[in-house]
mmCIF file as gemmi writes it, N, C-alpha and C atoms, coordinates in Angstrom:
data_model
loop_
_atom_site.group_PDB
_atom_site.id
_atom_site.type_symbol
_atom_site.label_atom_id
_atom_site.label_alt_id
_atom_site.label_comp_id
_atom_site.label_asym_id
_atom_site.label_entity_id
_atom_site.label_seq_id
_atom_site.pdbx_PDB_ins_code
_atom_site.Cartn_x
_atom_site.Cartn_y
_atom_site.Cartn_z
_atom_site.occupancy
_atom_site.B_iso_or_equiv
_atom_site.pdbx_formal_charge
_atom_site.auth_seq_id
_atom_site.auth_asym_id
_atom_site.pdbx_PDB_model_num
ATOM 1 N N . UNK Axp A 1 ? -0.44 -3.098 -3.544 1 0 ? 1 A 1
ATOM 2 C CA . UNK Axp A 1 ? 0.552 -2.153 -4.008 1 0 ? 1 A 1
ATOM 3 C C . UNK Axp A 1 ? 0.269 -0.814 -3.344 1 0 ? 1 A 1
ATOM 4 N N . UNK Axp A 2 ? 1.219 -0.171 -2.581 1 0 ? 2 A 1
ATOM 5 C CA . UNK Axp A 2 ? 1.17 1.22 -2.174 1 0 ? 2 A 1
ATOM 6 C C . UNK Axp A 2 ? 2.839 1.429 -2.373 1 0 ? 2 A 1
ATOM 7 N N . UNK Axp A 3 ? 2.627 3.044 -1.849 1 0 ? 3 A 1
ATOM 8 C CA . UNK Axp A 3 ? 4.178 3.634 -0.604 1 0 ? 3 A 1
ATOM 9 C C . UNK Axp A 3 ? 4.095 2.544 0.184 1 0 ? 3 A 1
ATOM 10 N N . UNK Axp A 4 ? 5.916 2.831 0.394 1 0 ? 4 A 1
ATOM 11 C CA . UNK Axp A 4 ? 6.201 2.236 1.921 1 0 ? 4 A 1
ATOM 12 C C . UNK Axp A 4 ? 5.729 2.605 2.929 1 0 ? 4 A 1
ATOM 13 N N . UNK Axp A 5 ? 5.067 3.692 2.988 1 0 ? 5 A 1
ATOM 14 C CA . UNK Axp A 5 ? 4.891 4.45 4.29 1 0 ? 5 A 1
ATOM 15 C C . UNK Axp A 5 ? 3.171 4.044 4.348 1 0 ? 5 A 1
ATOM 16 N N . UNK Axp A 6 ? 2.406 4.21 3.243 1 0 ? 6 A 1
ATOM 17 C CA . UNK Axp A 6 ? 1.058 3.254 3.538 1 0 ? 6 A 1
ATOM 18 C C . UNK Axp A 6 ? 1.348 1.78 3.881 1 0 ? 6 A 1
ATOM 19 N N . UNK Axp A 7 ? 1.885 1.038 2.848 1 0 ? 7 A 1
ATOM 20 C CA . UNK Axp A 7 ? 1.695 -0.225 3.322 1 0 ? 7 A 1
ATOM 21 C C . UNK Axp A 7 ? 2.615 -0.8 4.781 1 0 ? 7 A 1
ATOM 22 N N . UNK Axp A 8 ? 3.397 -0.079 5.903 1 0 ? 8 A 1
ATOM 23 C CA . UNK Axp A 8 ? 3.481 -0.383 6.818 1 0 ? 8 A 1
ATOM 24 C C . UNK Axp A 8 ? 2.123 0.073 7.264 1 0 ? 8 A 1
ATOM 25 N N . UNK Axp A 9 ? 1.499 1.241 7.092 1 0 ? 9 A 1
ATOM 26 C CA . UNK Axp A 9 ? 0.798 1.472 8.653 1 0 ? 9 A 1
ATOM 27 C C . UNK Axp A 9 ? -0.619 0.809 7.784 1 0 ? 9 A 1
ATOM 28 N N . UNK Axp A 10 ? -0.793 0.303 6.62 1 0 ? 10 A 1
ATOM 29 C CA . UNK Axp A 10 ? -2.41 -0.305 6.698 1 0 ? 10 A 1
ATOM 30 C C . UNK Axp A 10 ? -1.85 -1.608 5.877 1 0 ? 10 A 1
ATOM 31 N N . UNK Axp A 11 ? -1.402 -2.71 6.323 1 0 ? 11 A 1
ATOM 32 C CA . UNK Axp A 11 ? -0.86 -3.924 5.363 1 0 ? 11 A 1
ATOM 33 C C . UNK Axp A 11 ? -2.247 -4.196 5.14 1 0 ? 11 A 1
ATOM 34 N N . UNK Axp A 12 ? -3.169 -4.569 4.698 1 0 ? 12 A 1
ATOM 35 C CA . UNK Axp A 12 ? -3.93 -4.971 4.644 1 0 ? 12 A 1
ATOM 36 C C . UNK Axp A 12 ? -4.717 -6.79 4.188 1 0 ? 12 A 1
ATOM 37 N N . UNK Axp A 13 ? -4.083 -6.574 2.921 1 0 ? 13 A 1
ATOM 38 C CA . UNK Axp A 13 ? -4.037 -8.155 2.616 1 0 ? 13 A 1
ATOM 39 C C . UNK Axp A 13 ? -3.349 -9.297 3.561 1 0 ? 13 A 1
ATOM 40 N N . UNK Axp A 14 ? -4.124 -10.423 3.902 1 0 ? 14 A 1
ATOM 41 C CA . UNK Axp A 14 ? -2.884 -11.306 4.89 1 0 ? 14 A 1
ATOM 42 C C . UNK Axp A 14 ? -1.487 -11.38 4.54 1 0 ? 14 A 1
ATOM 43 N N . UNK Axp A 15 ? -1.281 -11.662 2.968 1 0 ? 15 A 1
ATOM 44 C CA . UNK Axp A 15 ? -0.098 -11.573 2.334 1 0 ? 15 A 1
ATOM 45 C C . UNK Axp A 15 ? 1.122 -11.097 2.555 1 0 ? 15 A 1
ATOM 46 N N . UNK Axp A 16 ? 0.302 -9.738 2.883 1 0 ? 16 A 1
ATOM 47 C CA . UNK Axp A 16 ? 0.787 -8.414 3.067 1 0 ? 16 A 1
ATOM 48 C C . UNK Axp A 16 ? 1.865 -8.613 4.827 1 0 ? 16 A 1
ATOM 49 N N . UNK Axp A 17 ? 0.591 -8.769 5.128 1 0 ? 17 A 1
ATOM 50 C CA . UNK Axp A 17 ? 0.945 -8.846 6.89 1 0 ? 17 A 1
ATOM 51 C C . UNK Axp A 17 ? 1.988 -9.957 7.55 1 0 ? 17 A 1
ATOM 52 N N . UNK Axp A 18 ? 1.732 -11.178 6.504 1 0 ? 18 A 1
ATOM 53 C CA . UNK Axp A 18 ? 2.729 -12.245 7.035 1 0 ? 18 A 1
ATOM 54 C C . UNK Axp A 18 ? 3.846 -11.875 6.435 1 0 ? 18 A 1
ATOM 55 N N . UNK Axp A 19 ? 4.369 -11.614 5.44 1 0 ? 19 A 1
ATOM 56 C CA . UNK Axp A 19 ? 5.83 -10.737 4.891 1 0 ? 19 A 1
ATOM 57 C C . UNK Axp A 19 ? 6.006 -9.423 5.867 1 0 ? 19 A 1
ATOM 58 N N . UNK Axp A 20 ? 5.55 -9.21 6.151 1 0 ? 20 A 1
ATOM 59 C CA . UNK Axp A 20 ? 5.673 -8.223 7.365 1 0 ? 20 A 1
ATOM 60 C C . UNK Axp A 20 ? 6.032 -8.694 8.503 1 0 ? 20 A 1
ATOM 61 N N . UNK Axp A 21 ? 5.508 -9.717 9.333 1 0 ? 21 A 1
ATOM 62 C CA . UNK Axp A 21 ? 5.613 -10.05 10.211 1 0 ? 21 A 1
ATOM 63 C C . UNK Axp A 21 ? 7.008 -11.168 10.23 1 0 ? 21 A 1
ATOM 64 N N . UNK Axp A 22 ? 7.278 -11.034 8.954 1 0 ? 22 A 1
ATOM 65 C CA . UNK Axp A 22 ? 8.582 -12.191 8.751 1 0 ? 22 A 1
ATOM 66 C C . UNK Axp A 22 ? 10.132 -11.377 8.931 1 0 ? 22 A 1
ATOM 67 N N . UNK Axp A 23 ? 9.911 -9.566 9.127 1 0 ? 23 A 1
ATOM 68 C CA . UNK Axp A 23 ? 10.639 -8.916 9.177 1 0 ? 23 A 1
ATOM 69 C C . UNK Axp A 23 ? 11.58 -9.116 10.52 1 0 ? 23 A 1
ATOM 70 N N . UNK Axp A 24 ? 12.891 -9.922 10.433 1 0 ? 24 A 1
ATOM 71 C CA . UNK Axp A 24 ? 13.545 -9.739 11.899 1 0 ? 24 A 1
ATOM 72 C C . UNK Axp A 24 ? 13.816 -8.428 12.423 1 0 ? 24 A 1
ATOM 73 N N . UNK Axp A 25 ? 13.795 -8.231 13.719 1 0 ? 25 A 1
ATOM 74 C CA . UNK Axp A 25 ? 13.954 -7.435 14.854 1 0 ? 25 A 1
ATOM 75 C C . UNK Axp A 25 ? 15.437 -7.609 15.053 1 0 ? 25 A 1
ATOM 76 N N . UNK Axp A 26 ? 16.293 -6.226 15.4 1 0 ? 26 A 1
ATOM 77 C CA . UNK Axp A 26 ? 17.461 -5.905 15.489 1 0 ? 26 A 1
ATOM 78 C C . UNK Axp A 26 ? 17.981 -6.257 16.804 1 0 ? 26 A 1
ATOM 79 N N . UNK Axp A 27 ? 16.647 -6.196 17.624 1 0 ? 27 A 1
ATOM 80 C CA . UNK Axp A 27 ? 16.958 -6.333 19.139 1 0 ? 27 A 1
ATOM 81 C C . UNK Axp A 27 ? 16.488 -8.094 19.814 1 0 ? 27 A 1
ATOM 82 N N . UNK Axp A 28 ? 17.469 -8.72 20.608 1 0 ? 28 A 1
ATOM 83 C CA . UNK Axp A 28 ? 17.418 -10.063 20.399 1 0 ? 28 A 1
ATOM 84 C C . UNK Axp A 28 ? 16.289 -10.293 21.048 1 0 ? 28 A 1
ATOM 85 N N . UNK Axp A 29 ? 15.852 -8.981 21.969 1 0 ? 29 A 1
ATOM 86 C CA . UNK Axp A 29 ? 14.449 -9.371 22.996 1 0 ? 29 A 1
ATOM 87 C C . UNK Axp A 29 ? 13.578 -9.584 22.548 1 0 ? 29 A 1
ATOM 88 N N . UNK Axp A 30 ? 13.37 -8.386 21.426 1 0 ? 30 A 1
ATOM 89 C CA . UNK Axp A 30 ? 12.38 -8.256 20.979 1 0 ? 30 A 1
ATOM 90 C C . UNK Axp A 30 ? 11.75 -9.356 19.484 1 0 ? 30 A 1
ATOM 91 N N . UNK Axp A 31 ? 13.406 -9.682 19.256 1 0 ? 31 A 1
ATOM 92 C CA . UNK Axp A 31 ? 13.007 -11.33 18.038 1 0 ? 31 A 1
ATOM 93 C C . UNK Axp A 31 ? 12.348 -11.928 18.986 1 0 ? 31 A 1
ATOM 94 N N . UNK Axp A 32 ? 12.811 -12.067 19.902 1 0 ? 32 A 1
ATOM 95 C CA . UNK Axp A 32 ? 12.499 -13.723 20.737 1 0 ? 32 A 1
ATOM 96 C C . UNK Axp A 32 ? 10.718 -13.545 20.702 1 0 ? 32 A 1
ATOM 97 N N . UNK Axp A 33 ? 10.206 -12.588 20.968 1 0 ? 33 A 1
ATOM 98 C CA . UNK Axp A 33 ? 8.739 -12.451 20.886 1 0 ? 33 A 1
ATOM 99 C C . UNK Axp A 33 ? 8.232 -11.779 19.823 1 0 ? 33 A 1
ATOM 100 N N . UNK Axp A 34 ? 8.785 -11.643 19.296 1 0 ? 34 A 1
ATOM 101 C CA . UNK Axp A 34 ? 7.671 -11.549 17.388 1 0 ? 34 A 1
ATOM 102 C C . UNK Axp A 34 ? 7.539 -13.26 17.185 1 0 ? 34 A 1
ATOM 103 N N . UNK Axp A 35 ? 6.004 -12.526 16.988 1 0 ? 35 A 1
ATOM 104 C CA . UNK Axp A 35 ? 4.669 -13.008 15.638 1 0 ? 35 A 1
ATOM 105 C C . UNK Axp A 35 ? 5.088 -13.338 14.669 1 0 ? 35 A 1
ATOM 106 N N . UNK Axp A 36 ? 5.163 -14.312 14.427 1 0 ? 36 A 1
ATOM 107 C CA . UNK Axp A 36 ? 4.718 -14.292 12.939 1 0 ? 36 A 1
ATOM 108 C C . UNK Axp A 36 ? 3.746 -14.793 12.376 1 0 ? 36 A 1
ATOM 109 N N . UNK Axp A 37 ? 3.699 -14.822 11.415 1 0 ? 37 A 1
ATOM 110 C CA . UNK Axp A 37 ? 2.382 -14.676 11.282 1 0 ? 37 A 1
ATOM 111 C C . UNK Axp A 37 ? 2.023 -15.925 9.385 1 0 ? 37 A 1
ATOM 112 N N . UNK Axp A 38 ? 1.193 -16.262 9.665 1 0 ? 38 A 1
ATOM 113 C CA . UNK Axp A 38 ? 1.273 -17.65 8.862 1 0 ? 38 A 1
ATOM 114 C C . UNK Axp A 38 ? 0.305 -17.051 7.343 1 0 ? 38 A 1
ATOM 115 N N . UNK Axp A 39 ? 0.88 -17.105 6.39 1 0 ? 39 A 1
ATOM 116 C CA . UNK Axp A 39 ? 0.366 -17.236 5.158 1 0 ? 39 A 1
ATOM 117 C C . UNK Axp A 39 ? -0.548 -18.332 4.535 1 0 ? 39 A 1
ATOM 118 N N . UNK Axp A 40 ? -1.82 -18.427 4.742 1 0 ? 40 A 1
ATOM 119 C CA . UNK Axp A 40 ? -3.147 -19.851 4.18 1 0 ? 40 A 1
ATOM 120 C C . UNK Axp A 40 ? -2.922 -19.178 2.821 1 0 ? 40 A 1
ATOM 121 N N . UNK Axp A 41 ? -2.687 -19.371 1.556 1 0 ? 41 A 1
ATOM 122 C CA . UNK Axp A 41 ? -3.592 -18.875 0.501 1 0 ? 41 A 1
ATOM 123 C C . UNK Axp A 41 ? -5.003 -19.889 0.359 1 0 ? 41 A 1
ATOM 124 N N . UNK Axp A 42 ? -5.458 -20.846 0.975 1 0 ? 42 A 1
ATOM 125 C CA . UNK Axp A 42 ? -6.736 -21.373 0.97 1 0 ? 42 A 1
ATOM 126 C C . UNK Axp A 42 ? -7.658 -20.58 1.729 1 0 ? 42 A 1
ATOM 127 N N . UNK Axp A 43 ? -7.391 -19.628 2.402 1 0 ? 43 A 1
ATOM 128 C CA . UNK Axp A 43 ? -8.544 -19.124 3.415 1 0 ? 43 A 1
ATOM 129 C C . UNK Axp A 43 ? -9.398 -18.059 1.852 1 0 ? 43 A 1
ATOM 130 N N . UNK Axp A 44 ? -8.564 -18.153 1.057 1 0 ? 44 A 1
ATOM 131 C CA . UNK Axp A 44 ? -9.939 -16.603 -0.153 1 0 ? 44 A 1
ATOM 132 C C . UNK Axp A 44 ? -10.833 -17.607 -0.529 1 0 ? 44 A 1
ATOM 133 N N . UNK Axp A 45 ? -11.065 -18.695 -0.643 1 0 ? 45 A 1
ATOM 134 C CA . UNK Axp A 45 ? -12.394 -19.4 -1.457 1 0 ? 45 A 1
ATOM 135 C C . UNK Axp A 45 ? -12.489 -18.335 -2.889 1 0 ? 45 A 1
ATOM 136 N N . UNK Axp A 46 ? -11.841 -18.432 -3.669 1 0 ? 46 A 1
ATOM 137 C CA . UNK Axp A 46 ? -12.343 -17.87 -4.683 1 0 ? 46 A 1
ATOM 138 C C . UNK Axp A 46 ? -13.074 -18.648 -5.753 1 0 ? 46 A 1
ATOM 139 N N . UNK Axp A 47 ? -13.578 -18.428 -6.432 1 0 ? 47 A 1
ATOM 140 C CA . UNK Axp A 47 ? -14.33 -19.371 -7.072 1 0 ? 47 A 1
ATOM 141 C C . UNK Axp A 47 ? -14.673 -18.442 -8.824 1 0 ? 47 A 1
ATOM 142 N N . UNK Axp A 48 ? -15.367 -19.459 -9.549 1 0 ? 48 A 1
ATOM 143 C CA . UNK Axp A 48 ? -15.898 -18.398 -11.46 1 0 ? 48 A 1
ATOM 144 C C . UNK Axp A 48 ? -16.768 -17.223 -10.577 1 0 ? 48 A 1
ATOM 145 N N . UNK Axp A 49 ? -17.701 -17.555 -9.369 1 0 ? 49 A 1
ATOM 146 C CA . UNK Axp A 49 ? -18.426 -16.403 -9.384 1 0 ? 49 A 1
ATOM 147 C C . UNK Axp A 49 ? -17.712 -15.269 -8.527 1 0 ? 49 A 1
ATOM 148 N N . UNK Axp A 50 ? -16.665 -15.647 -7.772 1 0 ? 50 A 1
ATOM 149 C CA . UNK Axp A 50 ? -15.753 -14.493 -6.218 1 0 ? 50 A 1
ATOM 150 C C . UNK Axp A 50 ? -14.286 -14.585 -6.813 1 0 ? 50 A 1
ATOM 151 N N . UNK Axp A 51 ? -14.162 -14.074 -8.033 1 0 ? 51 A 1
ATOM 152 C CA . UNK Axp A 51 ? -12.717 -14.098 -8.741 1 0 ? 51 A 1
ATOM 153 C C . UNK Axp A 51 ? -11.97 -13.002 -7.921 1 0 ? 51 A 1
ATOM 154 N N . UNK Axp A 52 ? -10.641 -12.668 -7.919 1 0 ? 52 A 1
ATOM 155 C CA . UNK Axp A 52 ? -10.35 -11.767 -7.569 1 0 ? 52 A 1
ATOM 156 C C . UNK Axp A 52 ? -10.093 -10.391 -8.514 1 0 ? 52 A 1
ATOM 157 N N . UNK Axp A 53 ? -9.762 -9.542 -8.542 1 0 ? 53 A 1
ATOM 158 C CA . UNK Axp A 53 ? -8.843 -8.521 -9.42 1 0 ? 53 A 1
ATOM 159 C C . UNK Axp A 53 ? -8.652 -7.122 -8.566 1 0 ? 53 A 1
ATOM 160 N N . UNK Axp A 54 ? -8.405 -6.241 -9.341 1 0 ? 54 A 1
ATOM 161 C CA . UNK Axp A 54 ? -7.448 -5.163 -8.24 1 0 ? 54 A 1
ATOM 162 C C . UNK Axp A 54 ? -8.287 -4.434 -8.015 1 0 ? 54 A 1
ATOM 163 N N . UNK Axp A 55 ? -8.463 -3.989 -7 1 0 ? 55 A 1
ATOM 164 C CA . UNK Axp A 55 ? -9.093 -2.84 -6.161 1 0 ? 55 A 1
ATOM 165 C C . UNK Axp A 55 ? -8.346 -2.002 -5.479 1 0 ? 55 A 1
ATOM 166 N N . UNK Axp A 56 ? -8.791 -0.642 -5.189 1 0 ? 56 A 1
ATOM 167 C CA . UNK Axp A 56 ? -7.709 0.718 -5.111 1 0 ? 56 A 1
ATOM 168 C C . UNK Axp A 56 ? -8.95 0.717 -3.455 1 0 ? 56 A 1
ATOM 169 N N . UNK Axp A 57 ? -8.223 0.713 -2.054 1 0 ? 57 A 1
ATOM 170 C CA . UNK Axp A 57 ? -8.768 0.66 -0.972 1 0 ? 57 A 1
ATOM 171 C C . UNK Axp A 57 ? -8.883 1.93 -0.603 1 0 ? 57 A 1
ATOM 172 N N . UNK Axp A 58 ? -7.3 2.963 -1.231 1 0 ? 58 A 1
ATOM 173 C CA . UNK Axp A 58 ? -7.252 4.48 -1.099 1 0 ? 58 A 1
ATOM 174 C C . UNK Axp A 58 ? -6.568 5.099 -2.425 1 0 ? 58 A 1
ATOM 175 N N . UNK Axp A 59 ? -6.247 6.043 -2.367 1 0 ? 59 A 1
ATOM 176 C CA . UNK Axp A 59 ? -5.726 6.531 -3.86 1 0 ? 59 A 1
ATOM 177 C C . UNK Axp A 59 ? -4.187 6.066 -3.784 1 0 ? 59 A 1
ATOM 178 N N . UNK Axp A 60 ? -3.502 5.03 -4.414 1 0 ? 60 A 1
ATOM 179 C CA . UNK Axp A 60 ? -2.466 4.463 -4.378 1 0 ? 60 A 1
ATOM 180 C C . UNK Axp A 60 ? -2.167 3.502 -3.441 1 0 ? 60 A 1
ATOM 181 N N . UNK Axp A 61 ? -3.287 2.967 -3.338 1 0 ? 61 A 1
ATOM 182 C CA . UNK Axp A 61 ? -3.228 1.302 -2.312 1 0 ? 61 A 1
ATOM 183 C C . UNK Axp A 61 ? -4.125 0.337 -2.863 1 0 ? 61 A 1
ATOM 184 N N . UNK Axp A 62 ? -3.565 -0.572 -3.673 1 0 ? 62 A 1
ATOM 185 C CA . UNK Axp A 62 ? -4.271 -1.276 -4.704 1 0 ? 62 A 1
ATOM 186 C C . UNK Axp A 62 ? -4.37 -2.78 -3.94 1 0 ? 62 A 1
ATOM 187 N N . UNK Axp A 63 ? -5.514 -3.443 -3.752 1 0 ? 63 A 1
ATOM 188 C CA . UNK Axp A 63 ? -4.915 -4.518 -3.456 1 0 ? 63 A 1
ATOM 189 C C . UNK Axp A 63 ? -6.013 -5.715 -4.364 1 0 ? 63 A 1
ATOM 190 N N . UNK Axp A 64 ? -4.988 -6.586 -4.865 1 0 ? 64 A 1
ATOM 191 C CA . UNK Axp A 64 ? -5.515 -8.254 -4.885 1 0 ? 64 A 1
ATOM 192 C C . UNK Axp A 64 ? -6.584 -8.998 -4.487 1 0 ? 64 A 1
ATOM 193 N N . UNK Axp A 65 ? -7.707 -8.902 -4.245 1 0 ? 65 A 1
ATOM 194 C CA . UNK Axp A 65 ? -8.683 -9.721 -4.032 1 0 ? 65 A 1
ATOM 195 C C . UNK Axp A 65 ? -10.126 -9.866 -4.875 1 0 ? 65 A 1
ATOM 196 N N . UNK Axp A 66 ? -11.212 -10.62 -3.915 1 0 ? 66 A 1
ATOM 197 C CA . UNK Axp A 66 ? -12.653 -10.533 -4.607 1 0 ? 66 A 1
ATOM 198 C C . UNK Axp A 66 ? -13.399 -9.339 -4.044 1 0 ? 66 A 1
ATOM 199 N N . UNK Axp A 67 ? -14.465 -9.257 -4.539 1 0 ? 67 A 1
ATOM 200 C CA . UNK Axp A 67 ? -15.456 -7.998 -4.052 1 0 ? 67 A 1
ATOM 201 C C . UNK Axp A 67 ? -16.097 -8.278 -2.272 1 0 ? 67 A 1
ATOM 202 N N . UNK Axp A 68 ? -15.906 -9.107 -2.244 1 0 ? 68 A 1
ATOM 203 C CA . UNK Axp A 68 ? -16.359 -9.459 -0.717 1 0 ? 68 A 1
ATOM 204 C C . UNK Axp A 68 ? -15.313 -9.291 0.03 1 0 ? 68 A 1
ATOM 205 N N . UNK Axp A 69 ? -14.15 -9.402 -0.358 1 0 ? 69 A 1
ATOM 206 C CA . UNK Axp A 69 ? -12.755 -9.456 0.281 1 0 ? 69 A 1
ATOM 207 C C . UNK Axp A 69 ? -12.394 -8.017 0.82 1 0 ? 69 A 1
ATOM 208 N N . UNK Axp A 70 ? -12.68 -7.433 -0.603 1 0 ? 70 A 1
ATOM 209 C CA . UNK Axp A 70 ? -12.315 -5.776 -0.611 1 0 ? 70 A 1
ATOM 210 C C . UNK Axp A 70 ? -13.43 -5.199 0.246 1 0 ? 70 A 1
ATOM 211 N N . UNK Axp A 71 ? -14.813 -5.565 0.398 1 0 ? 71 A 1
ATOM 212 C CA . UNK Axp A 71 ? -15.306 -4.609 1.482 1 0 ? 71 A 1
ATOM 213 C C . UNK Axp A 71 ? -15.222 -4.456 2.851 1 0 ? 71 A 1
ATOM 214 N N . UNK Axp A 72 ? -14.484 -5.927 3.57 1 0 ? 72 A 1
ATOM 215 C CA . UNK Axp A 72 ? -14.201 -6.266 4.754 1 0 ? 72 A 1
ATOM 216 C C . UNK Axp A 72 ? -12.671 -5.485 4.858 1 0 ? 72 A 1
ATOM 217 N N . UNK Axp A 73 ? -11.959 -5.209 3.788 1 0 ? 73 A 1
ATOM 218 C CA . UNK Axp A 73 ? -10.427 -4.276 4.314 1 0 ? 73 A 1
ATOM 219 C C . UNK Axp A 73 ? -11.159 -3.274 3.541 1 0 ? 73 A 1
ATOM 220 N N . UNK Axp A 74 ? -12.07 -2.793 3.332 1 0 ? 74 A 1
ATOM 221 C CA . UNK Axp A 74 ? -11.686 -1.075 3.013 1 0 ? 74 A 1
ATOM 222 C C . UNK Axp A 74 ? -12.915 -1.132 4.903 1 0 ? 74 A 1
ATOM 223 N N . UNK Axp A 75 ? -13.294 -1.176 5.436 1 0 ? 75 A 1
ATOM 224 C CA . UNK Axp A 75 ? -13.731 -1.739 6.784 1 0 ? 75 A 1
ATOM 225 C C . UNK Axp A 75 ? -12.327 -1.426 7.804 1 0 ? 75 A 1
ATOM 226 N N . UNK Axp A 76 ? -11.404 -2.283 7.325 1 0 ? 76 A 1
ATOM 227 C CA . UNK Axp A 76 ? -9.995 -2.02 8.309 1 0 ? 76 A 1
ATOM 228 C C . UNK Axp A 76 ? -9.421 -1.256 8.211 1 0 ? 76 A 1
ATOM 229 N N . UNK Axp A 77 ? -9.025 -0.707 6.87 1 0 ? 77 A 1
ATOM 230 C CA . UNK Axp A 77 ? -8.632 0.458 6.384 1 0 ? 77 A 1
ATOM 231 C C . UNK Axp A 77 ? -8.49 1.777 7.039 1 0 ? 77 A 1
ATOM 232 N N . UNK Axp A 78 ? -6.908 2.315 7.403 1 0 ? 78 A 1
ATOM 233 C CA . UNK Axp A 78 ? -7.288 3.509 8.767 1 0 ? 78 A 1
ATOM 234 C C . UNK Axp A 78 ? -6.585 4.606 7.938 1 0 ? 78 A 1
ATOM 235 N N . UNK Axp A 79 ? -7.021 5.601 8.141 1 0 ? 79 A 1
ATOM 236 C CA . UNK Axp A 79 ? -7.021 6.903 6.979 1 0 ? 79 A 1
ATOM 237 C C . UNK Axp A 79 ? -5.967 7.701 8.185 1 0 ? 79 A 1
């Protein structure tokens, strides 16, 4: 959860990024070569001990994951 204007420039969660990347392009050139970009929800391994819950990466950018998850994107995270 952020602004629109954070969560374009830091999507962070994959989630995030493949709904993003699912956004069509106005220009036919530029569809023809977009990414997209594939949604696993199997890649978190979460487990009783790597549960997830919300974490704040910046002040109003909350995101969804485990504690191991969240230290590798506050890592990507560009201020």
């Amino acid at each position: 959860m952020a602004d629109s204007d954070e969560l374009f420039k830091n999507p962070l969660h994959p989630y995030t990024r493949a709904l993003l990347s699912a956004i069509p392009e106005p220009d036919p050139i530029n569809e023809k070569k977009r990414v997209k970009i594939h949604y696993d929800p199997e890649i978190h391994h979460y487990s009783e001990s790597n549960n997830p819950s919300y974490h704040e990466v910046a002040p109003g950018h909350t995101i969804y994951c485990s504690d191991e998850e969240f230290e590798q994107y506050k890592k990507e995270w560009k201020a």
